[in-house]
C-alpha positions as YAML, in Angstrom:
chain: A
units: angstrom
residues:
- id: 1
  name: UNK
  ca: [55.94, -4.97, 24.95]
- id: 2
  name: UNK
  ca: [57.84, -2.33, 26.84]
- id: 3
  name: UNK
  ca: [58.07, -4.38, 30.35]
- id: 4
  name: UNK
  ca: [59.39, -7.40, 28.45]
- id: 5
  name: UNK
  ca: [61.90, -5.03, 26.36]
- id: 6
  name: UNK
  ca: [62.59, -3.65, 30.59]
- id: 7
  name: UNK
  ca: [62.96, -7.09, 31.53]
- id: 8
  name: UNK
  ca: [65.05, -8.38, 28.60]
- id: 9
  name: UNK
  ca: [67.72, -5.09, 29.54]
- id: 10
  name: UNK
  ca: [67.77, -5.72, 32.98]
- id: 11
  name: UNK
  ca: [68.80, -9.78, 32.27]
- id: 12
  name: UNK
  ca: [71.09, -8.42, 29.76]
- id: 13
  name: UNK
  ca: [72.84, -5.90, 31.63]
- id: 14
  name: UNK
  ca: [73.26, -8.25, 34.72]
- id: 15
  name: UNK
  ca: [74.33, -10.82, 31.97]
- id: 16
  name: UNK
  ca: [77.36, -8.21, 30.84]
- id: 17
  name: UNK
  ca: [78.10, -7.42, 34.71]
- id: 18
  name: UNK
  ca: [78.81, -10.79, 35.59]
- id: 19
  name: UNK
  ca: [81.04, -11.49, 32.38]
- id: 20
  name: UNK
  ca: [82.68, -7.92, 32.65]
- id: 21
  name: UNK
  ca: [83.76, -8.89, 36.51]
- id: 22
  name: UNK
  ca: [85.15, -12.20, 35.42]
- id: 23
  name: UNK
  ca: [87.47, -10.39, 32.91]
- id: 24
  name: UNK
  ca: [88.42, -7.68, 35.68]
- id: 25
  name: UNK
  ca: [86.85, -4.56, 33.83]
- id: 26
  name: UNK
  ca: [85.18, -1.70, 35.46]
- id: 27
  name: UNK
  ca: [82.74, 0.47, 33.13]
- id: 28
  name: UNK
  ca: [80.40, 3.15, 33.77]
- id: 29
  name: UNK
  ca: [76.05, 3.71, 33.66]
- id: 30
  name: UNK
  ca: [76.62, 5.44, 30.65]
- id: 31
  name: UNK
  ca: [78.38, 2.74, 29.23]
- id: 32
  name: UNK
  ca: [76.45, -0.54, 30.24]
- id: 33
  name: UNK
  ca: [73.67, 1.43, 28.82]
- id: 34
  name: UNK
  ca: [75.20, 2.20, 25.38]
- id: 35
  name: UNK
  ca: [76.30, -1.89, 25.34]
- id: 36
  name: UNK
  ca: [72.46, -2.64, 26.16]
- id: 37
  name: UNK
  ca: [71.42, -0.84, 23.77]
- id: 38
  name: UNK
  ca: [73.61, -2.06, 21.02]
- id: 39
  name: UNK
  ca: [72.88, -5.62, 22.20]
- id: 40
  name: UNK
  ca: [69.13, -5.56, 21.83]
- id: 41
  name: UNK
  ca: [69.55, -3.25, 18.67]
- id: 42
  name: UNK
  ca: [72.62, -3.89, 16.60]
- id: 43
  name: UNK
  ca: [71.48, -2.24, 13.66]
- id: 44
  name: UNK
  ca: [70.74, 1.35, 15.67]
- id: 45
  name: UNK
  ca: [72.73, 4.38, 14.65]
- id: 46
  name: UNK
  ca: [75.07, 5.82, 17.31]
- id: 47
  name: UNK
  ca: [71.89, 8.88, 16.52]
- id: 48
  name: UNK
  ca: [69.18, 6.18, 17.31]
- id: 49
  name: UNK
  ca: [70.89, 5.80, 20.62]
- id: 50
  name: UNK
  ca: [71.27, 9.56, 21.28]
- id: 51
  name: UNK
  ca: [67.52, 10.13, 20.28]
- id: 52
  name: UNK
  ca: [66.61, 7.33, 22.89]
- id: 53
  name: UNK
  ca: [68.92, 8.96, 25.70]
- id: 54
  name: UNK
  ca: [68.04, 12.68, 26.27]
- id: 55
  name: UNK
  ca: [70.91, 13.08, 28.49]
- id: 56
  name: UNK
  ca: [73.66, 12.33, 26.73]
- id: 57
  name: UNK
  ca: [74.86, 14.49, 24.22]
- id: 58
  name: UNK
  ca: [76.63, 13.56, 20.81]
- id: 59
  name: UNK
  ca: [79.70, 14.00, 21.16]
- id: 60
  name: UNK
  ca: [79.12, 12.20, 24.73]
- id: 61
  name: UNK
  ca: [78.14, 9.13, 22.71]
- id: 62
  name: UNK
  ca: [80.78, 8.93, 20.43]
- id: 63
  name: UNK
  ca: [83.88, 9.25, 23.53]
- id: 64
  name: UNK
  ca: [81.97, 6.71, 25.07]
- id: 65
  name: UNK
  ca: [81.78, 4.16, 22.22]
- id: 66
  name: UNK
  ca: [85.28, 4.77, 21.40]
- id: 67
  name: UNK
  ca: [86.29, 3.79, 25.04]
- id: 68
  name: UNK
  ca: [84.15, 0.42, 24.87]
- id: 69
  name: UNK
  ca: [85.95, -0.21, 21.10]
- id: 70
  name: UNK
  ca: [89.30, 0.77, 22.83]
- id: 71
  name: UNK
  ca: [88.16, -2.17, 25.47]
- id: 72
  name: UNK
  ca: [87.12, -4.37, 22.33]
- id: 73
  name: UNK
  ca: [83.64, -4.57, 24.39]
- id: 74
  name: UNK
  ca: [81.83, -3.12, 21.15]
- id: 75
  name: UNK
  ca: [82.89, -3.48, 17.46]
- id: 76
  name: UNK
  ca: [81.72, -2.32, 14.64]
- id: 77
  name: UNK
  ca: [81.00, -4.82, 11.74]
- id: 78
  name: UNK
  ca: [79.96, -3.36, 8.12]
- id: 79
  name: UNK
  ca: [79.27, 0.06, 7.09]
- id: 80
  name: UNK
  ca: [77.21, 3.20, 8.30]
- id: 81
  name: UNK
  ca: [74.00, 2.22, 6.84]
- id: 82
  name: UNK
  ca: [73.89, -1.40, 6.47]
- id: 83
  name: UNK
  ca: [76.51, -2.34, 9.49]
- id: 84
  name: UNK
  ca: [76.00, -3.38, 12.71]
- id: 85
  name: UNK
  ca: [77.09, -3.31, 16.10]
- id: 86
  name: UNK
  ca: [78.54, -6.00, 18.49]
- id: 87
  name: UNK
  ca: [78.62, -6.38, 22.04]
- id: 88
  name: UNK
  ca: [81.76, -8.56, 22.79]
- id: 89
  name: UNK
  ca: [81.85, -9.68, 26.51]
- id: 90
  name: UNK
  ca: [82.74, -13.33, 25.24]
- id: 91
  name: UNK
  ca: [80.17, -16.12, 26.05]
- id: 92
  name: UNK
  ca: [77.41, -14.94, 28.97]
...
């Protein structure tokens, strides 16, 4: 389960390089990894994400999802505990 969940982020990821390219925007690690993460778990917490990243502290997390919303890359549809997040890179 964990190789295909590898496997399934690495497609995805290369999936959101190619369609970020096309559109001319430049984003970092950090960031491809927070849209990754939203994209395989939409219903996650912006906590789930910190708990699954040891790195990256909290108020890390929340600069860098405001910078993909500023780039409308990720929205945010419904509220805290029964919303859910979207990765918008268009069609890919």
């Amino acid at each position: 389960m964990q190789k295909t969940m590898q496997k399934d982020a690495k497609t995805i990821q290369k999936a959101i390089q190619k369609a970020l390219e096309e559109r001319g925007i430049t984003i970092t690690d950090l960031q491809m990894n927070i849209l990754v993460f939203f994209y395989l778990n939409p219903t996650a917490t912006r906590n789930d994400y910190i708990s699954s990243d040891s790195n990256i502290s909290e108020g890390g997390t929340k600069s860098n999802i405001a910078r993909l919303q500023e780039l409308e890359l990720l929205k945010r549809k419904g509220g805290k505990k029964n919303g859910e997040w979207i990765v918008d890179i268009g069609t890919f």
